[in-house]
N, C-alpha and C positions, 0 to 999 in steps of 0.2 A: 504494500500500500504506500509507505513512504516513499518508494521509487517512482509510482504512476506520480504521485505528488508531488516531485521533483522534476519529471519529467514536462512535465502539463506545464509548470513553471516557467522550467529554462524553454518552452516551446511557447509563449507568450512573450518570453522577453524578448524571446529572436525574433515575432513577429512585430510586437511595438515597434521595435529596434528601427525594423525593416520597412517598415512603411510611414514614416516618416518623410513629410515632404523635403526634395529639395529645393534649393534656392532656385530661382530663374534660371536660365544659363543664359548669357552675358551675350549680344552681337561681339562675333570678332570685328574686331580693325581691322578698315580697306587696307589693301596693301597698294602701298605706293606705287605709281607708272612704273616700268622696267624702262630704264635709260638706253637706248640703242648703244652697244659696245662695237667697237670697232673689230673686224677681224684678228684674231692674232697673227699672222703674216703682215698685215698693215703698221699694225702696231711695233712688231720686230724689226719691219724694215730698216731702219734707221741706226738701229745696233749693230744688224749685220752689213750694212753698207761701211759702218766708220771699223767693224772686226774687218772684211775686206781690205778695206785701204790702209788700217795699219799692218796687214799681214802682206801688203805688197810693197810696202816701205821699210819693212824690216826685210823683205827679201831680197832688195834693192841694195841695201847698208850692206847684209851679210855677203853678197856679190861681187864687192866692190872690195871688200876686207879680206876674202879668199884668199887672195895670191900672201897677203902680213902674216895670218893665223895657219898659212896650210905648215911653215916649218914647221912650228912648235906643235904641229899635231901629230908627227911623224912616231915620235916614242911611244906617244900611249898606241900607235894604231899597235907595232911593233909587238908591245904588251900585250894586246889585246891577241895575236895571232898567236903570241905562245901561251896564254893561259886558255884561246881554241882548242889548240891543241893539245891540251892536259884535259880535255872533258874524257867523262867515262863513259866506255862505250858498248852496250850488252849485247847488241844487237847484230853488229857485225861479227864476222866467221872468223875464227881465228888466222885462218890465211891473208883473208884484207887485212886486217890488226899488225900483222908481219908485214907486209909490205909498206904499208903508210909509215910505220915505226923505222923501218929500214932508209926511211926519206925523212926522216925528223931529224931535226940537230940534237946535239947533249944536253943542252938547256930545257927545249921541249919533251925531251927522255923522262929528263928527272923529275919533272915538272907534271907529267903523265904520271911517273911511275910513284909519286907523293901521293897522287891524287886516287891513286888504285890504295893503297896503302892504310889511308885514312880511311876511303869506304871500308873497307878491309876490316880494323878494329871497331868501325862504329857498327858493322852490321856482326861483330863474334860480340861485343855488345848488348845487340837487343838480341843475339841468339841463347845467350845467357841468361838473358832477364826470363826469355819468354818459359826456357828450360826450369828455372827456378819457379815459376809460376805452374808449371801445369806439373811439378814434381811436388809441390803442397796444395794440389788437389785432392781430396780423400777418393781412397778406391772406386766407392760405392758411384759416385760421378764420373769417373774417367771416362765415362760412353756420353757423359751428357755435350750439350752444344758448346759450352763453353771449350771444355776437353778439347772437344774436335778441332775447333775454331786453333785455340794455339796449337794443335799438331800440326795443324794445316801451315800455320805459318811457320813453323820452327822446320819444317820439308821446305817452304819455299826460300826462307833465309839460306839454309844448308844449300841449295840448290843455285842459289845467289852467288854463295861464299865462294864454290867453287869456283864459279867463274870468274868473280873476279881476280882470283889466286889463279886461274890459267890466263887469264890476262898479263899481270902483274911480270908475271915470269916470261912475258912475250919480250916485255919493254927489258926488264932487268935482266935479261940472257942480252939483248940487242947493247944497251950498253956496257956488259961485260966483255963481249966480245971487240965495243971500243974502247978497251982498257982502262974503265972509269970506274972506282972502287964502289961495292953495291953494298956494300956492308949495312949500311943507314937503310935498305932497304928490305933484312931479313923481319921476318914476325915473328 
């Protein structure tokens, strides 16, 4: 009985509650005319006309300065074609690698063979890291995704490693045999 009596209640108050008028609802505010805006190309035009003519005046200046600035640019190009030619390279076959190497000076050797060197320890690096990670994996998970995911990778580092270490030894046999001590470049 108490419950119908409570219920009957709270089922009056939600209807008082609920039918309760509201206020008026209010006219909205006209909205203002719309201003006719200008295209956006019309409007740009004038920025891209003065970017235009400063980008043909600076091409003019830098044309004209060529012949002052091209010595002093001589060294960096220099720099720039031996540290080209230290990039690492996976993709070609160890035969091209021998021959391009065979056409390299000593500087661009060493320079290469730094650069194999470095990949070298930074990738027995994460090949460590990743070993150390999936070796405090408990058993019961070794088949899980995570598991898989770093074998996956610790195959593909391993698979890396060698190559780069058949690389490595392409450059460092090539300046060996130019009588240039390779010491600096065992692992």
């Amino acid at each position: 009985m108490k419950k119908i009596c409570m219920m009957l209640i709270i089922a009056i108050s939600i209807g008082l509650v609920g039918c309760k008028k509201s206020p008026p609802a209010q006219p909205k505010p006209a909205k203002p005319p719309v201003e006719q805006k200008k295209p956006a190309m019309e409007q740009a035009a004038p920025a891209i006309q003065q970017t235009a003519a400063d980008a043909q005046k600076a091409l003019q200046e830098t044309t004209q300065k060529a012949p002052e600035t091209a010595l002093p640019a001589v060294e960096p190009a220099k720099q720039a074609l031996t540290t080209a030619a230290a990039e690492i390279d996976l993709t070609s076959s160890l035969d091209t690698l021998k021959e391009k190497a065979k056409q390299m000076s000593i500087d661009a050797l060493k320079a290469t063979a730094e650069k194999y060197k470095a990949q070298i320890l930074s990738t027995q690096g994460d090949l460590s890291t990743k070993t150390d990670l999936l070796s405090k994996i408990p058993a019961m998970d070794k088949l899980g995704p995570e598991a898989q995911a770093l074998t996956k990778d610790i195959q593909n580092l391993t698979s890396s490693l060698t190559a780069l270490k058949d690389r490595l030894m392409i450059y460092v046999d090539i300046l060996k045999a130019k009588g240039v001590d390779i010491s600096s470049f065992k692992l």
